[in-house]
Structure formats: C-alpha cells, structure tokens
C-alpha positions in Angstrom: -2.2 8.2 6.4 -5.9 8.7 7.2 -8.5 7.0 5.2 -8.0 7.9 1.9 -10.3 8.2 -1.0 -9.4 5.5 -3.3 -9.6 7.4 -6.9 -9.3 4.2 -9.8 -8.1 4.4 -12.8 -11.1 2.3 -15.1 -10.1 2.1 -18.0 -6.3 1.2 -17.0 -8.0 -1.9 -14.6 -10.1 -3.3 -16.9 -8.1 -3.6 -19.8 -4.9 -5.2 -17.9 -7.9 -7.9 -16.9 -8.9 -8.3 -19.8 -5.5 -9.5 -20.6 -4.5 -11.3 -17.8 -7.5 -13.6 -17.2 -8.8 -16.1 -20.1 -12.3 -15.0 -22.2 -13.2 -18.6 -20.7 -14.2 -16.9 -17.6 -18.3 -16.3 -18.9 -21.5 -15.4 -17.3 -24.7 -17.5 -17.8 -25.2 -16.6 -20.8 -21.8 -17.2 -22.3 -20.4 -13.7 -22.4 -17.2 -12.8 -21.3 -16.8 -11.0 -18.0 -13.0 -11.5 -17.2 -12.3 -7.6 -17.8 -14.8 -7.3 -14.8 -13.8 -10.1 -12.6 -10.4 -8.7 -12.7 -11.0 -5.4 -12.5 -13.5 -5.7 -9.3 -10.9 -8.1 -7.5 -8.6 -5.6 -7.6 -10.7 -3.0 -6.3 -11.8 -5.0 -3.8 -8.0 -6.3 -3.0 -7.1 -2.2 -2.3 -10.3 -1.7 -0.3 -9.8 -4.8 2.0 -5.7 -3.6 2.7 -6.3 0.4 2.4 -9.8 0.5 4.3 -11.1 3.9 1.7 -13.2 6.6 3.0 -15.0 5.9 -0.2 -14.1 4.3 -3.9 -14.3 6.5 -7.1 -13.9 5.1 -10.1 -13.2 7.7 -13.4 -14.2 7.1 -17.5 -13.2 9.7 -20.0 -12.4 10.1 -23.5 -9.9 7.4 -25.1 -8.1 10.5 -26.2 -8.3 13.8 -24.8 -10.2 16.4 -27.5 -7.4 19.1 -26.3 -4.5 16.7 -26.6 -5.7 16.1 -30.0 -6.1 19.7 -31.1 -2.2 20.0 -29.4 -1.1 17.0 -31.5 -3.1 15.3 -34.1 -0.8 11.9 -34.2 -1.6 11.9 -30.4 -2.9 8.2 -29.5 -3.1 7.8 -33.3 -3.6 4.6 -34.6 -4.1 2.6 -31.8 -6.2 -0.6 -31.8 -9.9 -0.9 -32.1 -11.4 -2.4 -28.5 -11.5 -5.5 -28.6 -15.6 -7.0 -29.0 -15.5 -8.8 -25.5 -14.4 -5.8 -23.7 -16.6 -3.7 -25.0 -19.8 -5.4 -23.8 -18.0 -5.4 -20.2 -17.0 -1.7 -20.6 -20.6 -0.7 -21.1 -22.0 -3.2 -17.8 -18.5 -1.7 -15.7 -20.7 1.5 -14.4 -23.4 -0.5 -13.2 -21.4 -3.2 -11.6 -19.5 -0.6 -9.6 -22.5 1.2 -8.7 -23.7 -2.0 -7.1 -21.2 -1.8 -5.4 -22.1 1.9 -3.8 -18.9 3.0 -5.0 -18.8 6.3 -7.0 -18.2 6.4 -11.3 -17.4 9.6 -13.2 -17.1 10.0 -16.8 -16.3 12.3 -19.1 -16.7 13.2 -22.7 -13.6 15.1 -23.8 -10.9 14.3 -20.8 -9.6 11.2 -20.3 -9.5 9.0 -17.1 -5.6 10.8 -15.9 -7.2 14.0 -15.8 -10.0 13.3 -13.6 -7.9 11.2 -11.5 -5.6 14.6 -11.2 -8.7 16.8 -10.3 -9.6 14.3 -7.8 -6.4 14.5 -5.9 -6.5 18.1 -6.3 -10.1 18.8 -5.2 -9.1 15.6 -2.0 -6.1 17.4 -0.8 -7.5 21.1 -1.2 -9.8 19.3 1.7 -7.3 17.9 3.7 -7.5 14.8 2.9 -5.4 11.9 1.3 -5.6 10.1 -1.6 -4.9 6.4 -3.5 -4.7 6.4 -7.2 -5.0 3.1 -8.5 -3.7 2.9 -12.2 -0.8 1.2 -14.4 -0.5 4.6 -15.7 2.9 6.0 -14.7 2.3 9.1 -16.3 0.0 9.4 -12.2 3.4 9.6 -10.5 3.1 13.4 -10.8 0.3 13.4 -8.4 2.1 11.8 -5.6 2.9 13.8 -3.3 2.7 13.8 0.8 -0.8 12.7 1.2 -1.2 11.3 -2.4 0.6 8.1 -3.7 -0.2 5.2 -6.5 -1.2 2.0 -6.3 0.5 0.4 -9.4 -0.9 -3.0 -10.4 1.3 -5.9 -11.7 3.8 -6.4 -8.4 5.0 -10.3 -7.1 2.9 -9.6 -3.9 0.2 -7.8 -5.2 0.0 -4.0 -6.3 3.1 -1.5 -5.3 2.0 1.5 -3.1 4.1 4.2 -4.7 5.3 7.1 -2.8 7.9 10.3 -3.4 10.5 7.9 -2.9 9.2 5.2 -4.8 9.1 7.5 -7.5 12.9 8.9 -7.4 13.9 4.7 -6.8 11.9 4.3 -10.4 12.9 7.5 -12.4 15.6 9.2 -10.5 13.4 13.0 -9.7 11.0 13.9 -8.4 7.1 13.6 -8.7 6.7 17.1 -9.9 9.1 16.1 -12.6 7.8 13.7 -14.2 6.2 15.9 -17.4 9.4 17.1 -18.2 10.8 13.8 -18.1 8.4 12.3 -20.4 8.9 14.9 -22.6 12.3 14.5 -22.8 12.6 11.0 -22.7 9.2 10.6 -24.8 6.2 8.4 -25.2 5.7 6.0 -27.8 1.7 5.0 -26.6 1.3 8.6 -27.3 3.4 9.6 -30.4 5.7 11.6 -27.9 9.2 11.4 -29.5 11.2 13.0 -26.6 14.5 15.2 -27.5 16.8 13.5 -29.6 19.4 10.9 -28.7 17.7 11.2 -25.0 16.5 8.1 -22.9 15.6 7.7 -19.5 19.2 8.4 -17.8 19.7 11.4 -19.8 16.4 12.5 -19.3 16.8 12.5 -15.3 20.6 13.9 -15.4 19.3 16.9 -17.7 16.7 17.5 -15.0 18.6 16.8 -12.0 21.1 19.5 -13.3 18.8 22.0 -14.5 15.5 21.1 -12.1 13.1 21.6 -15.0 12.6 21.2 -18.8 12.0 25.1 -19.2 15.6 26.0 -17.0 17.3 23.6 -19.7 16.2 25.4 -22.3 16.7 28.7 -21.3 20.6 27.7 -20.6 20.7 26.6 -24.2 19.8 23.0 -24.0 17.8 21.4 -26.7 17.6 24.8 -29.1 15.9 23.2 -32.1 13.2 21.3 -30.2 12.7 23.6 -27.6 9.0 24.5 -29.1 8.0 20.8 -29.5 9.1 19.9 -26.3 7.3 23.0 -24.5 3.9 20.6 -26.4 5.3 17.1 -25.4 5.1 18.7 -21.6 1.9 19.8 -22.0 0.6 17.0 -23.7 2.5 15.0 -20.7 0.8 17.2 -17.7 -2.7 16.1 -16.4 -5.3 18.2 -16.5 -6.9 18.8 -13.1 -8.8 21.3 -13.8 -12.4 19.3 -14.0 -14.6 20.9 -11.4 -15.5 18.1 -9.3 -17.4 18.2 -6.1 -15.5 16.8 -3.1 -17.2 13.0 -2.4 -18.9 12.4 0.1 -17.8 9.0 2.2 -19.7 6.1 1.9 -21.4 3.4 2.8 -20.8 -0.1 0.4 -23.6 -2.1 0.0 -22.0 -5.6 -0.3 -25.7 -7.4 -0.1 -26.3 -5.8 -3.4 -23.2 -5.8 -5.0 -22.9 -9.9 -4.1 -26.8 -10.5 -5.5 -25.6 -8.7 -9.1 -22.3 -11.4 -9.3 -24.4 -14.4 -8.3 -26.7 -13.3 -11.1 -23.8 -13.2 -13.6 -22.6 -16.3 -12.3 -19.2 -15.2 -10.0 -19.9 -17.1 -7.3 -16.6 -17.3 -5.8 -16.5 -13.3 -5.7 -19.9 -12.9 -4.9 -19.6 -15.3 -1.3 -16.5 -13.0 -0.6 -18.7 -9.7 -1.1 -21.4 -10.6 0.6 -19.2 -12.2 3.6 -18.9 -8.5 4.3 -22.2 -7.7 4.4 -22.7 -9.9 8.0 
C-alpha cells in the first residue's frame, strides 16, 4: 500500500488507555493523564510502523442523534465518564494538535461515522486508508485499499484486512451490518434475530449473501421489520462532507515541549528524537 491516511478512532483509544494504564501515571500537578499517554503511544506506535501521509483523529456524539430517533434504548444506560477521563478528554484535541496531526468532531455523529466518510472521501481520491479503532463494527470499511488497525494484539495492534475479517467472522466486509443485526449487539441494545449467534449469523448469510435476500425467501418473518432497523442502526454513516486532508508535516519539537510540560518525559525524548 501507498502511504495511507491514518483515520483514529478517539474516543475508542483513549478510553482502552484509560483502562489499561494506572491513574498513578499524573502530570505536575497531580492530574491524571494515563488516557493520553496511552492513547498518543499508540498513535505514535502506528505512525512509526505505517509511515501516514497524515494522522486524523475523529470526536463525535457518544450516541448518534439519528440512531437515537431509530431506537431510543440505543446506547441506553451506559455509564457516566469517568471524572479522570474527562479532564483528559477535554486536553486530547489540543495534545494532538501539537502534534500537527488533524482532529474532527462532531455534534450529532459519532466517531464510526466520520471514520466511514473518511475512508469514503480517501478512496474516492485514490488513496488508502488505516483505521485505528477497537471498534469491530469498522470491519465494514475494509476493503482493498482500506483495512483496521485493531488494538489489544500479543505483538502489538492487528492490521486487519478482507481476509482477516472472513478468519474473524466468516463473510465478508460488506457483511458485516447484516451480521450484527442478526447476531446483535448488547453495547447497543441490538438483540439480533432470535436463537441466532455468531455461526448462525454467518451460515444465514453465506447462504443467502444478505440480510434482505433472507428475508425475502422467508427467513426471519416476524422480525423482519426490526431487523431492517438493527441494520441500519449497524451501518456507518459516511455521509459527513469532509474535505479530503491535506498531508502533513508533524511538528515533533512542539508536540515534545507540551509532554515535557505535563511531565512525560520518557514520551516527550522519543518525540522530539524525531525532530533531529
């Protein structure tokens, strides 16, 4: 592949850092800054192996506004963000900035669906593109000249391609709204079709290709009208009109001098080793 725009999923990074690494990781002053640590290590760890044209990093709604009017229950009840976080959430734009990378928000998508327009907008160019997210619901984007980096692997994050996608879920990329809807979604009140799991799920749509030729041929009567919404609820939105980015040029010096200040000197001496 060329180099790629590297499209990250924020919200996804900083919360698994959060997580993973101990609030005992502080800045000068004795706030937390382990979501941001984390998060800007792994950035960094996918721009040192996958050399980007340039780094984009998307914010958007916790819960889509037309997911909601779909399905009310959608990402109903989850948690509250945790206090720590949400100081680093609010510093995360201007760290990445710093940086010279690129942040988008927005107010009523979430994150998936900018990540989605992204690709689109990248490959309408010609281009290729790295989604970096622990959102599987992204392996419908991969495609030829799109794939996922998934975080969490033994050596690091797992570059996910078509096949790496049909080694994980059994179909294709393209499928994988169908299959959710089918097999459902817990994390976003998606029940599926009953009695269906994951194996089912992928045999129903190896058979029939997609959800809508299963239920044409009769499959799944009943729930045929709730599973046309757990699709669609399922299927990013890239419709955002985003410009195409522009490549860029990092600016380590600055980025480095921002860590120092907050008292990462470990990450900061690896940034600014890059500036020289």
């Amino acid at each position: 592949m060329d180099a790629p725009l590297l499209a990250v999923d924020a919200p996804s990074l900083l919360y698994r850092a959060f997580f993973a690494l101990p609030e005992s990781i502080t800045d000068d002053d004795g706030h937390p800054v382990n979501a941001l640590l984390g998060c800007a290590n792994q950035v960094l760890w996918a721009v040192e192996r996958h050399a980007p044209r340039a780094v984009v990093l998307c914010f958007g709604a916790e819960a889509a506004t037309y997911r909601v009017e779909l399905l009310p229950r959608y990402h109903a009840d989850r948690p509250e963000m945790p206090g720590p976080l949400e100081r680093q959430w609010r510093a995360a734009p201007g760290l990445f900035e710093a940086f010279g990378w690129h942040v988008i928000g927005h107010d009523t998508l979430e994150a998936d669906d900018l990540l989605g327009s992204l690709a689109r907008v990248e490959l309408a160019g010609g281009g290729e593109i790295l989604i970096f997210s622990g959102d599987r619901d992204m392996f419908q984007c991969v495609g030829e000249r799109a794939r996922v980096l998934f975080p969490g692997g033994k050596d690091g994050p797992t570059l996910i391609d078509t096949d790496g996608v049909r080694e994980r879920y059994g179909i294709a990329p393209a499928q994988v709204p169908d299959f959710i809807a089918l097999r459902g979604d817990p994390s976003d009140k998606l029940p599926g079709a009953r009695g269906v799991g994951p194996k089912k799920a992928a045999d129903v749509l190896r058979q029939y290709g997609t959800l809508e030729a299963a239920l044409e041929a009769g499959r799944f009567g009943a729930e045929a009208e709730d599973l046309r919404l757990y699709r669609r609820i399922a299927t990013v939105d890239a419709s955002a009109p985003l410009p195409s980015l522009p490549d860029q040029d990092p600016k380590w010096t600055e980025a480095s001098a921002l860590l120092d200040s907050w008292g990462l000197g470990a990450v900061a001496g690896r940034v600014a080793a890059w500036s020289s």
